[in-house]
N, C-alpha and C positions, 0 to 999 in steps of 0.2 A: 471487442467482438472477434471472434472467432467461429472456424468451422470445422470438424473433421472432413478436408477437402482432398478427393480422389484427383490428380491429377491423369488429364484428361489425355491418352496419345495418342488421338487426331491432334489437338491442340496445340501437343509439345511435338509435333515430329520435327518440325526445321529447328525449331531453337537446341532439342537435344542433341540435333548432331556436333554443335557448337561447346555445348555443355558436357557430353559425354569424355574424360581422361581416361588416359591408363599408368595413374602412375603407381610405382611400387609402392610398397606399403615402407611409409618414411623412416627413415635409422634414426632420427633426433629429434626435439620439439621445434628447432630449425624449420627445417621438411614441412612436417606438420602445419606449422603456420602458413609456410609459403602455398602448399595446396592449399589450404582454408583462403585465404586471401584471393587466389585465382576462383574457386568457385564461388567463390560470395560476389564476384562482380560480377561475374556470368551467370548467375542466377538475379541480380537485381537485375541486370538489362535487359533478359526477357522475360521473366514474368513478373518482375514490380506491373504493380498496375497504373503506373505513372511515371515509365523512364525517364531518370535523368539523363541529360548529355555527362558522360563522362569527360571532363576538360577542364583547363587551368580555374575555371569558375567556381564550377563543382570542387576541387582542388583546395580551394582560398577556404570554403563554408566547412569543409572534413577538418582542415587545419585549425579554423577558429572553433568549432564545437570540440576538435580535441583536450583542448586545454582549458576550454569551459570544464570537461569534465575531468580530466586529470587534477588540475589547480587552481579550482575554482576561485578561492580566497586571496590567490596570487601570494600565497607562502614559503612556496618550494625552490621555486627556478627563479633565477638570476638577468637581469637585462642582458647580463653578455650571455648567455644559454639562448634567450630569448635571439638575438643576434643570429647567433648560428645557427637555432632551426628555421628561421625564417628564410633562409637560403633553400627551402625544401618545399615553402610555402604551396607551391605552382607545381610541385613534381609529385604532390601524393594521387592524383588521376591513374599518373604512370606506373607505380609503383603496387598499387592493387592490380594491375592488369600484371603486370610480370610478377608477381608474388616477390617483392623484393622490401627486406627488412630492415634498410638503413636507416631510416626514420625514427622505424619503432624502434629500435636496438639504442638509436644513439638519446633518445627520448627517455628510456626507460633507466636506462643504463645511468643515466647525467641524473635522474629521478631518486636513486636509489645512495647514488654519490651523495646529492643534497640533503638528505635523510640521513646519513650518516654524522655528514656534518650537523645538521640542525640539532640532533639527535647532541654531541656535545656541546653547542652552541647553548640547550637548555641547560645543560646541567652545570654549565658554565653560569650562568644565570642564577640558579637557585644555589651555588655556591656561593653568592653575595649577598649581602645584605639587599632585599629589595622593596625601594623607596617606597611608596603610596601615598607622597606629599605632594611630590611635583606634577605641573602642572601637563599634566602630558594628555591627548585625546587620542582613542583608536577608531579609524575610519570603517566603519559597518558596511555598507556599499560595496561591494565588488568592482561593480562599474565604476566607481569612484577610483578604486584602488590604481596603483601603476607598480608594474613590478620592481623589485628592489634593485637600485642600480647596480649597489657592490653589496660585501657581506657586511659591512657593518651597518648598513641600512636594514638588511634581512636580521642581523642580531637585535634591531632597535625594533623591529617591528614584531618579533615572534615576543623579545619583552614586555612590548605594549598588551597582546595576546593574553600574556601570562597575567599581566596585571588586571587585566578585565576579568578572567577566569578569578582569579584571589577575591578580587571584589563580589562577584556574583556569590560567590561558597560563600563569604563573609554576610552576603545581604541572605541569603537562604539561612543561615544560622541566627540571622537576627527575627526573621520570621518566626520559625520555628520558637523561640524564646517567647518572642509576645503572644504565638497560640498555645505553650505551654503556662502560662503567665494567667490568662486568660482563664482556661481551665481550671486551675488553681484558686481562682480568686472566687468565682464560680462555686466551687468543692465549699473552701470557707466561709464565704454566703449563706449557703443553706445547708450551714452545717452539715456533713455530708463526710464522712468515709475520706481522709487525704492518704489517694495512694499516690498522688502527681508527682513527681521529679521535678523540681525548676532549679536549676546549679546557673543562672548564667555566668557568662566568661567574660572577662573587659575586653578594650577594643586589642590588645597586644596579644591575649589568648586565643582570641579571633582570625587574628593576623595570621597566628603561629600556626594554628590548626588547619586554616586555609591554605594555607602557602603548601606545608606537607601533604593537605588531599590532591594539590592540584601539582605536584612535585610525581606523585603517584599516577597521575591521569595521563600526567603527559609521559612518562617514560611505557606507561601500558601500552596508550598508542603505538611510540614507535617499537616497540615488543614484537604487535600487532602486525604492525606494516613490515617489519621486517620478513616475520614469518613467510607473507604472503608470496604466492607465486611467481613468477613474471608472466607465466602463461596467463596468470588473470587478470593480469595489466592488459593481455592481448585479446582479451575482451571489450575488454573497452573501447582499445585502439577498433576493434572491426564495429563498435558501434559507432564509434564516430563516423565511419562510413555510413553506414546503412543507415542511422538516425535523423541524414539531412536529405534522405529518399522521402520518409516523413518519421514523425513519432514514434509510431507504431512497429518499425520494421528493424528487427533486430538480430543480432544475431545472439545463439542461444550455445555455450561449450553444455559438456553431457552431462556435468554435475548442475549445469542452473536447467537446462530441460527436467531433468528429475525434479528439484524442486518445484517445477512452474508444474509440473505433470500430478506432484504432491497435494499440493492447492488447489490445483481444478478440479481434482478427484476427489477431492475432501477424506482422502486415506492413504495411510503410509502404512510398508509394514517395518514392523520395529516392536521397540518394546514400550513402548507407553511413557517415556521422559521426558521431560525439558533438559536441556545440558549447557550449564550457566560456566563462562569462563570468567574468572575472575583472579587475577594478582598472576596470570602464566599458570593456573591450574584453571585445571574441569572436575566442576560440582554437579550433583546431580539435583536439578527444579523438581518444579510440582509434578508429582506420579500422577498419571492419569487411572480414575478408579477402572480397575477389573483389567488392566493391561498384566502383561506379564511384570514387568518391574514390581507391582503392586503387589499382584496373586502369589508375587517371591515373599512375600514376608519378611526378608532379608535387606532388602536395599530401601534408605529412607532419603529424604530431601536435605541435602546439604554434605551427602559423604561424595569424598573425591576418588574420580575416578583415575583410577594408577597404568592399569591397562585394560586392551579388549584385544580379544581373542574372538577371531570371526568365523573362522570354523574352525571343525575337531582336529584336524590337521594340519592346522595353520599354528605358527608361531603366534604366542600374544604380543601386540606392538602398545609399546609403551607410550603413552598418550598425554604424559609431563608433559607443559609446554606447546603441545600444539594446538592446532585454533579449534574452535568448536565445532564446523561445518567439517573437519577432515575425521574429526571421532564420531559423527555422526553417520558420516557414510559407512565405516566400520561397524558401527553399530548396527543400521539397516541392512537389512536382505532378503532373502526370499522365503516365504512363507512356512513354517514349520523346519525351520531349520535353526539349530541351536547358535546362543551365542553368550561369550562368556567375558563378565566383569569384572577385574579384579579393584575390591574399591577399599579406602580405607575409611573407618569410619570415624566416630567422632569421640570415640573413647583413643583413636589410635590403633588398636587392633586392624590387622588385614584379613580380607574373606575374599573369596572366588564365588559368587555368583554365574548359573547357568541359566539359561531361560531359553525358551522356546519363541520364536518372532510368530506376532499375529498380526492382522490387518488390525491396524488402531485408525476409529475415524478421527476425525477432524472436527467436531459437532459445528462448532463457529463458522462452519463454511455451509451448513442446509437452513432450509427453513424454519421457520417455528413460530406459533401461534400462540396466544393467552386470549380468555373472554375479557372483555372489560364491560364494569358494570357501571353504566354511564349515570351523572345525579338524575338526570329524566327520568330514572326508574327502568330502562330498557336496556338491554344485553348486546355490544355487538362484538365482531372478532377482528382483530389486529395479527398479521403476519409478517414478519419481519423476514426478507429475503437477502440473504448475503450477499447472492451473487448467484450466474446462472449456470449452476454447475452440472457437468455431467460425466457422466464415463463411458465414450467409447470402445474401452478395449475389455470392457465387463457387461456382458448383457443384462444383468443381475444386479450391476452397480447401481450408484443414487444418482439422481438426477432429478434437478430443480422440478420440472413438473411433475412425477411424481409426487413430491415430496408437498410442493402447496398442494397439490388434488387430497392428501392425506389429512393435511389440516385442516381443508375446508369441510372434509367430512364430517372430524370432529368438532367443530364449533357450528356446525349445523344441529347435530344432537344436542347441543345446549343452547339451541332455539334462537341462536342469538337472528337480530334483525337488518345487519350491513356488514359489512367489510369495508378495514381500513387496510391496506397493500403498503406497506413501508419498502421503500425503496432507494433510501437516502445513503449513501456511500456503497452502491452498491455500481461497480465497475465496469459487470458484464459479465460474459463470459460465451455460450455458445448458441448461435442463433436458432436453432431448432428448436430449443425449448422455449423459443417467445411464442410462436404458433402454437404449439400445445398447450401453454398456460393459460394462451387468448383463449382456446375451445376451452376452458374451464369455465368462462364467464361466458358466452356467448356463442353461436352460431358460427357456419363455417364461412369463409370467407377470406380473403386475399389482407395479409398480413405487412406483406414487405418486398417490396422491389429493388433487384439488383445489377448493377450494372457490371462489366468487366471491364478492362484494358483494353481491348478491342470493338467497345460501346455498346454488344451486346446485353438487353435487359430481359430479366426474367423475374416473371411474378411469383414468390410462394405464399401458399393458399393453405390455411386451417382446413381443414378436412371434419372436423368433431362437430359433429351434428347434435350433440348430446351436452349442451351446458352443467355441471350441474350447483352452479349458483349465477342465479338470473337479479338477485336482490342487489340494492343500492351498494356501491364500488368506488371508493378512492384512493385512488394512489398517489401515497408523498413520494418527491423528488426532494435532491438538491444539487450542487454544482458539482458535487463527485457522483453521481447516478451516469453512468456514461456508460455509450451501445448497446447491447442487449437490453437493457433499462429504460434507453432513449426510443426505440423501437415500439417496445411492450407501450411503458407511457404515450409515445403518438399515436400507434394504433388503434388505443383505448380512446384516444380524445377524439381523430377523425372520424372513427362513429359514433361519437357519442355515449360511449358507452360508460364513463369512468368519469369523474372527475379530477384534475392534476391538479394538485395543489404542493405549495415551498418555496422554493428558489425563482428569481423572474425566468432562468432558463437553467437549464442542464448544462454537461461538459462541454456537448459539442465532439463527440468520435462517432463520424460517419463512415467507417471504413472497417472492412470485415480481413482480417489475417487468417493465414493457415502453414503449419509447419512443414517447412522443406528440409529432409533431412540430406544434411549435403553428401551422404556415402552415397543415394543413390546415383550420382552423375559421375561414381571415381569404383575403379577398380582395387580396392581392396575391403579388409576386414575392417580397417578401425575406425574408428569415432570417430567423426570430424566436427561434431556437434546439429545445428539446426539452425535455418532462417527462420524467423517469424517474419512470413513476407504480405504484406499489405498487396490483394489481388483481384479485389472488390470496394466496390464504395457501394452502401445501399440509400433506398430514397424513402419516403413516405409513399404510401396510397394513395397522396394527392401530389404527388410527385415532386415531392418540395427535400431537400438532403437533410438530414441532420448537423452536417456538418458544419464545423463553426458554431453556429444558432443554437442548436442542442432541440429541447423541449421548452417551450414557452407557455408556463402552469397555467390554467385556468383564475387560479386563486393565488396571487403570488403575494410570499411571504418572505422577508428577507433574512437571513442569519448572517454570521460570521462570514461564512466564504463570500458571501456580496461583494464584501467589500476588498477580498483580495483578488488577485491575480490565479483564476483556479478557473481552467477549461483549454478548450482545444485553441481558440482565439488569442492566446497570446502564445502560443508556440512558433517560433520565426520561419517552419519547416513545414507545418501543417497542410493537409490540401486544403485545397480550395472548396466555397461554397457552390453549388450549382443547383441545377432544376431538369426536371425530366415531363415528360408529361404522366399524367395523373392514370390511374387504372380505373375503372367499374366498383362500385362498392355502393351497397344501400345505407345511408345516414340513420339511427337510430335516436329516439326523441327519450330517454329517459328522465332529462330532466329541463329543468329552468335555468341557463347557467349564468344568463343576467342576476337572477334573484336569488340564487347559491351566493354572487361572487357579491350581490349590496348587504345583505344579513352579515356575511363575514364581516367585512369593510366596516361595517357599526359596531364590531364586537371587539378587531382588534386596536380603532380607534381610541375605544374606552379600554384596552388592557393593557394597564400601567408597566406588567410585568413585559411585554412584549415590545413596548415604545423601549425602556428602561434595557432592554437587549440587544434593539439596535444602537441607542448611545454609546452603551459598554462595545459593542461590535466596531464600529467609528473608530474611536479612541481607542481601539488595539491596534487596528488598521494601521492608523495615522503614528504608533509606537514601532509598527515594524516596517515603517517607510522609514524612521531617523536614520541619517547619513552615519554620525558623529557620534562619540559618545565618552564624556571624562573621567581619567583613567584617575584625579584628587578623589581621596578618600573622603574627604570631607563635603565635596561638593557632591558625590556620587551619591554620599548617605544622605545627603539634601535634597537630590533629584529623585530616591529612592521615598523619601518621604512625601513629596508632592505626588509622588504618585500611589501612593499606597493611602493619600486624601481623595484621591478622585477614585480609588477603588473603595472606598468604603460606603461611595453610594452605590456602588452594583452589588454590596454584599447580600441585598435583599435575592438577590439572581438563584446565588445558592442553596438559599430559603425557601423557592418554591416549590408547591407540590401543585400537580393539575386537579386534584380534587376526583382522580380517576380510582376505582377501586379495580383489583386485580383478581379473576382466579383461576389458577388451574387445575387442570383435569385430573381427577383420580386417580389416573396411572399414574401420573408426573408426582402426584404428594406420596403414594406409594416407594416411587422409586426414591424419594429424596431421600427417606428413612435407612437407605442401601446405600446410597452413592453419594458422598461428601461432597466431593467437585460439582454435582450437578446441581448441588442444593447452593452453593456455592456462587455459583453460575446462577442462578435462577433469582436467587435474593439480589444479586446487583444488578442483573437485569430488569426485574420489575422497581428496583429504585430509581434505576435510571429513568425510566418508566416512567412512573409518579413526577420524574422534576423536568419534564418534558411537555414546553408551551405549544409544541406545532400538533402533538399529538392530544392535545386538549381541544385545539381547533380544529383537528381532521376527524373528532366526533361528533363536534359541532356541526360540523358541517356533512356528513353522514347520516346525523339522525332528521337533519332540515331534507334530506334527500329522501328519506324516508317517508317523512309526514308530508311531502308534496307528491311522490309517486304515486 
């Protein structure tokens, strides 16, 4: 959750005088970091909305989540490395308050040393012959793991590595053969047209193929890593600061605000490509229909791009080689302004491609509705909300309430009888849009209370007098539905007005962020990036947080995430839960929700398909809790085989269909006839659709809301 948040100066006057520098505009990336580092602590200590003490403690928790996230797998660094940055352990408090880079220098620097080494270390490796008899295990665990004392314990273990990778490509090609196999046999059966390929390879061919994809994977990697910056190492490094402030609060360099700025807005401008790196070249993905890339005629999917030329008077930079996010930003730029491809194609031939940059949206980031035509014979409308997005720096832009107010218009003309509000991996995004989506269904009314750092609480209040769908409302959750989502969903529940049905709770992110851009407290021009700094916590209506707890459904149904580690509650940093008191709000009576939540309870009891979901859910659960795992080829193909016994009773899983029929609207069958990608899009979204048990019950349960209203 987030907010376009004006800071207030009444608010800021004493902390900015603290905050405000004058430093020069830095000669080196040196400079640069070390101001970045000074104003990111002075910007978390006064307006985090939950200062830490900055001190040997806080010191200990930066140190250990560093290396969580540096090396996590405990690959890289060495127990004598380990050794000597621990001599630092108690001193990184200090070190962000005076912008001082010893730490990070001597971390990043040993980081890159060790990558070099490992880097021949593999191909020292795949020089030899390597075994797949002996009896060797790799420890899966992290927690489990202890970093390698010397190097030849790091050689034994990156080989273990390698061996798991071999076996995995090995067991993926033995799949592949038996669903080829399958096919085939299938073909010949019913007599039938054999166009199938089946060639399989013995186990030495297997061996041999494997060994070289994964000889390939791992020199890509370090390709990859080497490429990489050091400055984005010092991303990291400032997150590990800010991220034990809590989760949520981060810090943002200027190329990852543009992305986060990309996504929220659900528009980029550019030319309409995906840009795939593969072998140390850039190919060019799927063209988006009606972008410039497409409307060229000239540029298809799979030609490599050689260089880009970003403006008319720019030099073309040759683009061999480098990572895909550095050719992308060459790529994008400001609107109607040309840019030039030089790409080769697939005969060999080279071309220069020009193109004009347009706003290309994002589609997968707005809303979008289908009628479904339920077996009772009755009509109602399904909206699937990504997330809640908006654009403040376009008055004109999309944004999530608009965009459900559009759909519901249109499934109102095809008469349908309820709404189902899909909500399920849906993240959040900006709290304004929860109140206006609330006035969609309902009267005006106090939506969401918020508290500050300073204990400050303030009500906001729906204003929209004018609902314009008053009919039966459910909205699925599940444990990725978090903030904005969790808001919407309590809202709807504390009056009554909605049904929650999915997951037994939501994420659990009761805290509202807003970007502090750090030039504004330093006296020059340049970039220094952005906080996303956690500066609110809000509550419920009844004045209960979200936090931790999340949404606790109405009608809870369990999936996959149940059973993992997925929400705010297992983060070691998280705030806290708490309580406020409760605001004025009138309860509405729309329905029975005892006798909603016993109807279900009878339906999913008897559906095999859904009992048969959570087993299979369990039992992956209880596969990616294994500590251990044997690196013998033959014991591995035995343990591959026991479990590809207990997956052959879930295969019915992928056989379902809910028995839901689908239709859309005449514009949309229109446009398909124009637009490949959307037709594209649209056939595996309503397939998915169809093999979808929770949305079989969130009609069920919609049209029982109906016939009791």
């Amino acid at each position: 959750m987030w907010k376009n948040f004006k800071l207030n100066k009444f608010l800021l006057l004493i902390p900015l005088t603290s905050l405000m520098f004058c430093f020069n505009s830095p000669k080196n990336d040196d400079e640069k970091m070390q101001t970045i580092m000074v104003s990111v602590k002075n910007t978390l200590s006064y307006l985090h909305y939950s200062p830490k003490a900055i001190n040997d403690a806080y010191s200990k928790d930066v140190y250990k989540h560093y290396f969580e996230l540096v090396d996590p797998a405990k690959r890289y660094f060495l127990q004598s490395d380990m050794d000597e940055f621990g001599k630092h352990e108690t001193k990184l408090d200090d070190y962000i308050g005076q912008g001082d880079l010893i730490f990070y220098k001597l971390t990043i620097d040993r980081l890159y040393q060790r990558v070099d080494e490992i880097d021949k270390i593999t191909q020292d490796i795949f020089s030899k012959p390597i075994s797949l008899e002996e009896d060797d295990a790799l420890t899966l665990e992290p927690k489990l793991k202890k970093v390698p004392a010397n190097k030849q314990e790091q050689y034994n273990e990156w080989k273990k590595y390698i061996k798991y990778n071999i076996l995995q490509e090995i067991e993926s090609m033995n799949s592949k053969e038996e669903a080829q196999k399958e096919k085939k046999d299938s073909v010949q059966k019913y007599k039938l047209k054999d166009t199938i390929k089946y060639q399989p390879l013995n186990q030495d061919q297997k061996i041999k193929k494997a060994t070289d994809e994964v000889k390939d994977l791992v020199k890509d990697t370090f390709t990859r890593f080497k490429k990489r910056k050091k400055m984005d190492w010092f991303t990291v490094y400032m997150n590990a600061y800010t991220e034990v402030f809590d989760p949520h609060t981060n810090y943002y360099s200027p190329k990852d605000k543009e992305d986060f700025d990309t996504q929220f807005t659900g528009k980029v401008i550019g030319i309409g490509a995906i840009i795939q790196e593969k072998k140390g070249n850039l190919y060019l993905g799927a063209l988006t229909i009606g972008a410039p890339a497409w409307k060229s005629k000239q540029l298809s999917e799979g030609d490599k791009i050689l260089k880009v030329k970003s403006k008319p008077k720019d030099d073309a930079v040759n683009v061999v080689g480098m990572l895909s996010d550095e050719a992308v930003r060459l790529i994008r730029g400001e609107k109607g302004t040309p840019v030039t491809l030089t790409v080769q194609k697939k005969d060999g031939t080279t071309k220069d491609v020009t193109m004009i940059r347009e706003e290309v949206a994002i589609e997968d980031t707005f809303a979008r509705s289908i009628v479904v035509n339920s077996p009772n014979g009755k009509k109602y409308g399904f909206i699937n909300l990504p997330s809640f997005n908006a654009d403040f720096e376009d008055s004109k832009g999309r944004n999530a309430s608009d965009d459900i107010k559009n759909e519901i218009i249109k499934l109102k003309e095809q008469n349908i009888e309820g709404i189902v509000l899909d909500l399920r991996n849906n993240g959040g995004g900006s709290l304004t849009e929860v109140g206006d989506i609330m006035g969609l269904f309902m009267d005006a009314g106090p939506y969401v209370q918020v508290k500050d750092g300073n204990g400050k609480i303030q009500t906001l209040k729906n204003k929209n007098e004018t609902p314009i769908w008053t009919g039966p409302l459910v909205i699925m959750q599940n444990e990725l539905s978090a903030s904005a989502s969790e808001i919407l969903a309590g809202v709807m529940q504390d009056y009554g007005r909605a049904m929650i049905i999915g997951s037994p709770q939501s994420f659990g992110k009761g805290t509202v962020q807003t970007f502090v851009d750090l030039n504004r407290f330093l006296n020059t021009e340049d970039d220094f990036g952005s906080l996303k700094l956690t500066i609110q916590k809000f509550y419920r209506i009844t004045g209960e947080s979200t936090q931790r707890k999340g949404i606790v459904s109405d009608i809870q149904m369990k999936d996959f995430f149940t059973y993992a580690e997925v929400g705010e509650r297992y983060d070691d940093y998280a705030l806290a839960w708490d309580k406020i008191p409760g605001t004025k709000f009138e309860k509405l009576n729309y329905f029975n929700i005892q006798a909603l939540e016993k109807a279900s309870a009878d339906r999913m009891a008897k559906n095999s398909n859904y009992q048969l979901l959570l087993e299979s859910a369990q039992w992956r659960e209880k596969l990616d809790k294994e500590e251990n795992i044997t690196l013998n080829i033959n014991k591995f193909n035995e343990l591959m085989k026991q479990r590809k016994a207990q997956i052959e009773k879930f295969k019915a899983l992928s056989k379902f269909e809910n028995g839901l029929k689908f239709m859309m609207y005449p514009k949309e069958i229109e446009r398909e006839k124009k637009d490949e990608a959307f037709k594209k899009k649209s056939e595996m979204w309503i397939k998915n659709l169809k093999k979808d048990p929770y949305l079989q019950e969130a009609m069920n349960i919609v049209s029982d809301m109906g016939a009791k209203s």
